[in-house]
C-alpha positions as CSV (number, residue, x, y, z in Angstrom):
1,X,-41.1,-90.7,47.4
2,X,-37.7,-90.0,48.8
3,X,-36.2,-91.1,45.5
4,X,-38.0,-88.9,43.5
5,X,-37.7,-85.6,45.8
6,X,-33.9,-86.0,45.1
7,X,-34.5,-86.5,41.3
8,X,-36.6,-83.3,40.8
9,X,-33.8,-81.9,43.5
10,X,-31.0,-82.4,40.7
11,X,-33.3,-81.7,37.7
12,X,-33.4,-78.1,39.4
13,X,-29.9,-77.9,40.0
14,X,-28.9,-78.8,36.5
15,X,-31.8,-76.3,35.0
16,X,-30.3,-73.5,37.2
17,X,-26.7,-74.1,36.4
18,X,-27.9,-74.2,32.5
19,X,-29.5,-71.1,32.9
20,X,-26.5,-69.7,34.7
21,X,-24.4,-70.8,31.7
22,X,-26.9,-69.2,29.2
23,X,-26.5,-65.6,30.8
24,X,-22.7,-65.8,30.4
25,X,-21.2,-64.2,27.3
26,X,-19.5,-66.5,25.5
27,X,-15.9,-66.0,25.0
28,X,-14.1,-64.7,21.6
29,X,-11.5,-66.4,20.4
30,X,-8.2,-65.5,20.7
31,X,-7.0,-64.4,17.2
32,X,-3.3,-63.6,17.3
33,X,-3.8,-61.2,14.5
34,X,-5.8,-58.8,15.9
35,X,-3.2,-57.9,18.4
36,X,-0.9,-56.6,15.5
37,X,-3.4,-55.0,12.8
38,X,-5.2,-52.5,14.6
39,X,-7.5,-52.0,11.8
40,X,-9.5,-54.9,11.6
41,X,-10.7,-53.8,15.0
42,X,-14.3,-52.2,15.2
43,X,-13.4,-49.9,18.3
44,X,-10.2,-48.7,17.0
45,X,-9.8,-45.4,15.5
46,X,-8.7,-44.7,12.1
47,X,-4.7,-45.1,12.2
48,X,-3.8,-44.4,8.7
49,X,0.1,-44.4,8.2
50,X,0.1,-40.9,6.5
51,X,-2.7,-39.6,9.2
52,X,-0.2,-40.8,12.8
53,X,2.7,-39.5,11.0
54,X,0.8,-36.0,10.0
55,X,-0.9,-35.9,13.5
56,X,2.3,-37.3,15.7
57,X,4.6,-34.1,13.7
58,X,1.8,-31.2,14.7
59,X,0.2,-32.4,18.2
60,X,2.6,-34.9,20.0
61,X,5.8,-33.9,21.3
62,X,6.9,-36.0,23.6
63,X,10.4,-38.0,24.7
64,X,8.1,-41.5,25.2
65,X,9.1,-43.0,21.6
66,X,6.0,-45.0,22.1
67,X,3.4,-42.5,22.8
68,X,3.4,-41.3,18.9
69,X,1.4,-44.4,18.8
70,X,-1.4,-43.1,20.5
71,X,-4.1,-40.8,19.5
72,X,-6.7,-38.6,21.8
73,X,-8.4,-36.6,19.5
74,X,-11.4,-38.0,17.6
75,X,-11.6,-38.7,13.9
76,X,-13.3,-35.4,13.3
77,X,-11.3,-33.5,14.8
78,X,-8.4,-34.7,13.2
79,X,-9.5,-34.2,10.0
80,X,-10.6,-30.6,11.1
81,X,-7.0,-29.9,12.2
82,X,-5.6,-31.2,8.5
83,X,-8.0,-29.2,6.7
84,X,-7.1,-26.1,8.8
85,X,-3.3,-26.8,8.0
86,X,-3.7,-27.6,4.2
87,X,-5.8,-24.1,4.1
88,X,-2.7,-22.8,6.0
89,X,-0.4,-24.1,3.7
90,X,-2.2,-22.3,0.5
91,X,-2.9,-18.9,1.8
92,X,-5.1,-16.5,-0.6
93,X,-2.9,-14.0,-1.9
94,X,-4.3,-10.4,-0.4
95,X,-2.4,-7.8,-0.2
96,X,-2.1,-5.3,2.5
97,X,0.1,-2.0,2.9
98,X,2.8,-2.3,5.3
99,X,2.9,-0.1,7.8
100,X,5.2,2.9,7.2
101,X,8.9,2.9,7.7
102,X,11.4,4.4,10.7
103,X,14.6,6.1,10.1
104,X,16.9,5.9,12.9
105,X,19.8,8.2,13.5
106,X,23.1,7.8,15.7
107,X,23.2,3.7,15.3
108,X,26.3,2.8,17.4
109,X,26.0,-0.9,17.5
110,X,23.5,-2.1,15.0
111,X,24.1,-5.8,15.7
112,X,23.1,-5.3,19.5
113,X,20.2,-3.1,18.2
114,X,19.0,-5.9,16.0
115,X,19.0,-8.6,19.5
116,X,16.8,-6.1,21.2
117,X,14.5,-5.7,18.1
118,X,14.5,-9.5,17.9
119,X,13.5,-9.7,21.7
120,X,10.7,-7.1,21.6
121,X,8.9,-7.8,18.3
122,X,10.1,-11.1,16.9
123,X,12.8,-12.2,14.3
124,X,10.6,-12.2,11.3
125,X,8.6,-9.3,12.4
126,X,11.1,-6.4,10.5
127,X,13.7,-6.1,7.8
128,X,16.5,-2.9,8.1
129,X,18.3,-0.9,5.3
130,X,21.4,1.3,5.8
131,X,21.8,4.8,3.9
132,X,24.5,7.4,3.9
133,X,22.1,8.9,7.2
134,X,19.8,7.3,7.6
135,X,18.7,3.6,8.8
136,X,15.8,2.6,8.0
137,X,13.5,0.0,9.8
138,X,10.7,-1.7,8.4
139,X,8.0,-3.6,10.4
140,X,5.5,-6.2,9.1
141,X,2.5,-5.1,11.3
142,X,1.3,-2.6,12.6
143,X,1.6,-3.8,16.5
144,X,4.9,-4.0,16.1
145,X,5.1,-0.6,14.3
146,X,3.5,0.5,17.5
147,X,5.7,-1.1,19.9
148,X,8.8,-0.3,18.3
149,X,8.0,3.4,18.2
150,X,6.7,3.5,21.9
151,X,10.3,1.9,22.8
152,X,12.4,4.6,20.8
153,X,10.2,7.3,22.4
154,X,11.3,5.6,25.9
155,X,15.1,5.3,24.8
156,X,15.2,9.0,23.5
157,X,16.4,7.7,20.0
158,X,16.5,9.6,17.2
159,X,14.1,9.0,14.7
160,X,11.2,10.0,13.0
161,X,8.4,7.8,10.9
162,X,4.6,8.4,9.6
163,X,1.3,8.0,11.1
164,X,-0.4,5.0,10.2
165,X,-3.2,4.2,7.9
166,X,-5.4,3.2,10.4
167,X,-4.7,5.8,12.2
168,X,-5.4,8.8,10.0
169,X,-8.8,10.1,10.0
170,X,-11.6,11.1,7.5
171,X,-10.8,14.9,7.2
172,X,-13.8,17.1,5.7
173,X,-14.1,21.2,4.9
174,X,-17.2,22.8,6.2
175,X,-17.3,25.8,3.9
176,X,-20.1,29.1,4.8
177,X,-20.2,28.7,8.5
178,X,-20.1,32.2,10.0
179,X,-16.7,32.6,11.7
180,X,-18.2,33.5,14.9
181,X,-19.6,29.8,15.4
182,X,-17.4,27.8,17.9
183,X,-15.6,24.7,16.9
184,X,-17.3,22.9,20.5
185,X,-20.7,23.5,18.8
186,X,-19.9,22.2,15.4
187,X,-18.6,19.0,17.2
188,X,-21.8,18.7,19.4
189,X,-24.1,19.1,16.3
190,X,-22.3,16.9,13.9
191,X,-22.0,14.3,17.2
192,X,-26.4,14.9,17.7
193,X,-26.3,13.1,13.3
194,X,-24.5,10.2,14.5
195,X,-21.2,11.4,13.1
196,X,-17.8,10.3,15.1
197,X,-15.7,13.5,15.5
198,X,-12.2,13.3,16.8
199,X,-11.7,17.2,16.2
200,X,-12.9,20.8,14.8
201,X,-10.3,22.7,13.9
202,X,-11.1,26.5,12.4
203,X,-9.3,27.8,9.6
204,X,-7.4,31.1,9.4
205,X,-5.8,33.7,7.0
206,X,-2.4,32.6,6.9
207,X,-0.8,36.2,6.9
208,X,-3.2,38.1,8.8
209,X,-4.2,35.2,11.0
210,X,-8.4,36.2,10.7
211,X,-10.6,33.6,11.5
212,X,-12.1,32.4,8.2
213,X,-15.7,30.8,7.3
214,X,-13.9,27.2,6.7
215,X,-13.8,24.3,9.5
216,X,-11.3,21.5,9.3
217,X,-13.4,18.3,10.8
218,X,-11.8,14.6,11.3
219,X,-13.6,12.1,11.6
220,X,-13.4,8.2,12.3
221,X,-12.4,6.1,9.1
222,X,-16.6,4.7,9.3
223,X,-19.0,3.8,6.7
224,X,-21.5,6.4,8.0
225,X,-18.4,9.1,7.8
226,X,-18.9,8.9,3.9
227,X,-22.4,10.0,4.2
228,X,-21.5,13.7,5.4
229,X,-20.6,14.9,1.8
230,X,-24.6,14.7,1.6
231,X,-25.3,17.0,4.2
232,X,-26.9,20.1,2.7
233,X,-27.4,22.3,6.2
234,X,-25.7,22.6,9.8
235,X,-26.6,25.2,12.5
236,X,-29.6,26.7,10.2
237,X,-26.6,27.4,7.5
238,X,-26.8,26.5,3.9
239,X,-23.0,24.9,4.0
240,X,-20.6,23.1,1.6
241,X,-18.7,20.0,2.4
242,X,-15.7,18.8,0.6
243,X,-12.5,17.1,0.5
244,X,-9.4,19.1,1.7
245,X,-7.1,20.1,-1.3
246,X,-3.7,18.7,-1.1
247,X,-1.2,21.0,-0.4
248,X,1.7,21.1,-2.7
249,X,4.0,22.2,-0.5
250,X,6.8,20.1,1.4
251,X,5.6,19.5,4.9
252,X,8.1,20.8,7.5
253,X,8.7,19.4,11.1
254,X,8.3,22.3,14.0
255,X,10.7,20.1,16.2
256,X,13.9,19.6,14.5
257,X,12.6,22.3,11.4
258,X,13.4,19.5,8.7
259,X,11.0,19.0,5.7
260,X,9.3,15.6,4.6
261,X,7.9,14.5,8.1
262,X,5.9,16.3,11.4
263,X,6.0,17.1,14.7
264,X,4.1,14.7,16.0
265,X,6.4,11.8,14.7
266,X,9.5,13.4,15.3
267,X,11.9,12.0,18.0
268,X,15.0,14.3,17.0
269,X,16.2,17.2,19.4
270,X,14.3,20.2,19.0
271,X,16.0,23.2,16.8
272,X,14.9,27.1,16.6
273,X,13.1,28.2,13.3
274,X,14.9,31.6,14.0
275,X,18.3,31.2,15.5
276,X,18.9,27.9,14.3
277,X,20.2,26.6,17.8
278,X,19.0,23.4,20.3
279,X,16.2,24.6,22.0
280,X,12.3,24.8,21.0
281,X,11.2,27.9,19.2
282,X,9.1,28.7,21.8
283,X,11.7,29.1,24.3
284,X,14.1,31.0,22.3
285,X,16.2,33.8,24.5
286,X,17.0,36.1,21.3
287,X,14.7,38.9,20.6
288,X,13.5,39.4,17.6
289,X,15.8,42.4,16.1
290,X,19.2,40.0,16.6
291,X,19.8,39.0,13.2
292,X,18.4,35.0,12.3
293,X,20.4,32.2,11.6
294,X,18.7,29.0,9.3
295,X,19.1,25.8,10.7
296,X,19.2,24.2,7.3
297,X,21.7,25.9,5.7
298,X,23.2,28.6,7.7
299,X,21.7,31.8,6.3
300,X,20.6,35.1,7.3
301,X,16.8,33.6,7.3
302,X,14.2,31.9,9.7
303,X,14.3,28.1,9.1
304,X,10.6,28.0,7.4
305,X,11.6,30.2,4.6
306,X,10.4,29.4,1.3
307,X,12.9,31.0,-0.4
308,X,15.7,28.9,1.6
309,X,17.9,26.6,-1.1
310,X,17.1,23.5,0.4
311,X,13.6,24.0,0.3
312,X,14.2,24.9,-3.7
313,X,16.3,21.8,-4.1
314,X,13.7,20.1,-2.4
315,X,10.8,21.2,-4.3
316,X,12.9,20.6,-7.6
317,X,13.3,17.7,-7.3
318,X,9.4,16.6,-6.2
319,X,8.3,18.6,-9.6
320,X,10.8,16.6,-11.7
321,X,9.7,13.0,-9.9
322,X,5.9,14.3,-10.8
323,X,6.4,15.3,-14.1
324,X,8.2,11.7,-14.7
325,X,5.3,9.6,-13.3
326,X,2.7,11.7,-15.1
327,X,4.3,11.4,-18.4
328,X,4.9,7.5,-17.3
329,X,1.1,7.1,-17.1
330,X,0.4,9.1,-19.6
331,X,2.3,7.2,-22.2
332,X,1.2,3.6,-20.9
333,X,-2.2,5.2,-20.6
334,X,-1.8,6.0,-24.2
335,X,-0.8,2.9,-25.8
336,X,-3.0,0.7,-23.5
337,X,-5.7,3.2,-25.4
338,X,-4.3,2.7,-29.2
339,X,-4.0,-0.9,-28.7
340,X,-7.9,-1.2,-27.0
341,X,-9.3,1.2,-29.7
342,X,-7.5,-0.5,-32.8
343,X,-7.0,-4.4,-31.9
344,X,-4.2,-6.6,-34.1
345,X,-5.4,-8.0,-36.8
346,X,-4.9,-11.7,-36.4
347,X,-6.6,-12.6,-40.0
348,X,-4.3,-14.1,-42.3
349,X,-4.4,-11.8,-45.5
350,X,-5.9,-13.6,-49.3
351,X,-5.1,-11.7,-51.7
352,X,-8.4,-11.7,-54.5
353,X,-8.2,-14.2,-57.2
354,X,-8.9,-12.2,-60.1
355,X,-5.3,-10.6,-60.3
356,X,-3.3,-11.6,-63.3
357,X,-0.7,-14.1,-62.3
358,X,2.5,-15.5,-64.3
359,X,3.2,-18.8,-65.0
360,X,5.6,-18.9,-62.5
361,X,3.8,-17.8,-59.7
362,X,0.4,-20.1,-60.8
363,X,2.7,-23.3,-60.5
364,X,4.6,-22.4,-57.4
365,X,1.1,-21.2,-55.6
366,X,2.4,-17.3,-55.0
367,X,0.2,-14.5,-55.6
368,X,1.0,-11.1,-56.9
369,X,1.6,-9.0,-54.0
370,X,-1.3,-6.3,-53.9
371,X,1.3,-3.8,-51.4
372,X,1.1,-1.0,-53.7
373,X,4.3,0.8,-53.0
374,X,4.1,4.6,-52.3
375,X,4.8,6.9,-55.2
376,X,8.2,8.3,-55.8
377,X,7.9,12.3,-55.4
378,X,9.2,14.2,-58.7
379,X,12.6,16.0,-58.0
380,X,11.5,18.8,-60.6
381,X,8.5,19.4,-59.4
382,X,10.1,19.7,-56.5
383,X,13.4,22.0,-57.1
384,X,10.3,24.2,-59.2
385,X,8.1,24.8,-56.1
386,X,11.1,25.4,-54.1
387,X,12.5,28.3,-56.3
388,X,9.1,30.3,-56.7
389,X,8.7,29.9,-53.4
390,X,12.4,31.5,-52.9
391,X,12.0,33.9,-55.5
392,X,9.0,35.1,-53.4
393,X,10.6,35.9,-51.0
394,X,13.9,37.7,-52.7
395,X,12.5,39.5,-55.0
396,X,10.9,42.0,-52.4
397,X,14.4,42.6,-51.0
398,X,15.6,43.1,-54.5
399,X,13.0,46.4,-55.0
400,X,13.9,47.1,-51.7
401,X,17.3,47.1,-51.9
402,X,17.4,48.7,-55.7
403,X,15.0,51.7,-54.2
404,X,17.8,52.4,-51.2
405,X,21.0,52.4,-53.8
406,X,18.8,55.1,-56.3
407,X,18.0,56.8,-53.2
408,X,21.5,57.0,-52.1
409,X,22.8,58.0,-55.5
410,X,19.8,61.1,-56.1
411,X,21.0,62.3,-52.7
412,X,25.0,62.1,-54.1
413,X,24.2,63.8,-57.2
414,X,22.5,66.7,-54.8
């Protein structure tokens, strides 16, 4: 009994330990080659040569020479980041207006004035261009436009630039509104449609300064701004809406009293329309019977005088550059037309078969040439039409002249 207690007592034992071995995992075998080929491994992640070196450039900059090696992103997003950068590297061409230009006056040291450009809106964020006066700084964008202009505003430079394209609004005429109707209600009413109004601004004679039945409106650059040229009625009014007419004048500046740029984006010191000196007009001490002084050119005149010669050299010169770009366009418009209307015939010309040919031309496969040349005009019918024509014409002043000599000899015989 004994002998087989301890029998079944090792039977257990070596069942357990079986089982025990059974639940272990066996062991892989080492294989030497999966330590230096990475991507025969199942958990790895896709190493491509072309992919770590692409990756390693963009996303790993690190002194460890080793850590290039190693890559925490998933595949996905990997291949998101090359797509992105390919897309980068081929940008669709669009074009977009630059934002406008900045002349700069009184540059004393334009190599330190480009360091302090560099520092407040980047290197590659504007380009400059000397003149005889002027030097003129081009931005790429319009926050740096923005920030350049709010820093020569703080430095008190001298300069003066354009209002942006964003910026400008959607100005309207209101025409038929009684005079009497206040620009606050026009702005609430317009504001009641859905319309965005910066401003109302009511028009007046320019001599006689009378209030007028025109209203200047600006409105936001929208989509729904473009549907106010259908409005019919406004305040119980039968009104008419349209586009201001450019004026074709030269703008003038009411700060320094120059012409091609305004007020409001003028940082020049401020000049007299009357006396021509450095102070605002507004402020001037002279009355108004001391004799006036242009600021422009020195003469006996206000500043804003249309008859001044530099506004006539001026306004020259835009009439000439207009007349050139019209008769450009015109003339490209024109052969653009004649070619459209009367396309080249790209045919090759066959001359008919029936013509009578030589022997000459029959063996050496020419054809008569069917250009007809244009006819020869007679000299003698010529020279004839061209003395009865003449004799036409002298023979009246022959009577006429034979009448006053018989005249003159009746009146001698007397």
């Amino acid at each position: 009994m004994d002998n087989r207690k301890q029998n079944n007592t090792n039977n257990n034992n070596k069942t357990k330990n079986a089982i025990v071995i059974k639940s272990k995992p066996p062991k892989k075998p080492a294989n030497n080659d999966n330590k230096r080929n990475h991507s025969s491994s199942s958990n790895s992640e896709p190493s491509s040569p072309n992919l770590l070196q692409h990756v390693s450039k963009k996303l790993f900059v690190t002194q460890n020479q080793f850590e290039l090696l190693k890559s925490t992103e998933p595949a996905d997003e990997i291949t998101k980041t090359i797509i992105e950068e390919k897309q980068s590297a081929d940008p669709v061409l669009t074009y977009s207006k630059p934002p406008p230009p900045i002349f700069m006056r009184g540059v004393l040291d334009f190599p330190g004035l480009c360091t302090e450009l560099i520092e407040l809106i980047g290197v590659d964020n504007f380009i400059c261009k000397s003149t005889a006066d002027h030097l003129k700084i081009q931005t790429s964008n319009p926050g740096a436009y923005r920030t350049l202009v709010q820093y020569l505003r703080n430095e008190h430079a001298e300069f003066h630039t354009f209002q942006l394209k964003e910026d400008k609004p959607m100005r309207i005429v209101i025409r038929n509104l009684h005079p009497s109707t206040s620009t606050e209600l026009i702005k609430s009413e317009l504001e009641h449609r859905l319309y965005e109004v910066r401003q109302v601004t009511q028009v007046t004679h320019r001599i006689s300064k009378i209030p007028l039945p025109l209203f200047f409106v600006d409105l936001e650059p929208t989509d729904h701004s473009n549907e106010i040229f259908k409005l019919e009625s406004l305040l119980h009014t039968k009104i008419k809406i349209e586009e201001p007419h450019k004026p074709k004048i030269i703008s003038q500046c009411h700060n320094c009293q120059a012409y091609g740029h305004t007020k409001a984006y003028c940082g020049y010191s401020s000049r007299c329309v009357r006396c021509g000196d450095d102070h605002s007009s507004s402020v001037c001490p002279n009355s108004r019977q001391d004799p006036m002084r242009c600021a422009l050119c020195t003469g006996n005149h206000p500043a804003n005088y249309r008859g001044c010669t530099v506004y006539k050299d001026l306004q020259q010169r835009k009439k000439t550059n207009l007349n050139n770009h019209k008769l450009h366009v015109n003339s490209s418009y024109k052969s653009n037309n004649v070619q459209d209307s009367h396309p080249r015939n790209t045919t090759p010309y066959n001359p008919p078969s029936d013509q009578s040919q030589t022997y000459a031309q029959a063996t050496q496969g020419q054809h008569v040439k069917s250009d007809i040349p244009p006819p020869t005009p007679d000299i003698n019918s010529l020279m004839s039409s061209f003395v009865s024509e003449l004799k036409t014409l002298i023979n009246p002043l022959i009577s006429l002249l034979t009448q006053v000599i018989s005249s003159l000899l009746a009146r001698k015989n007397e």
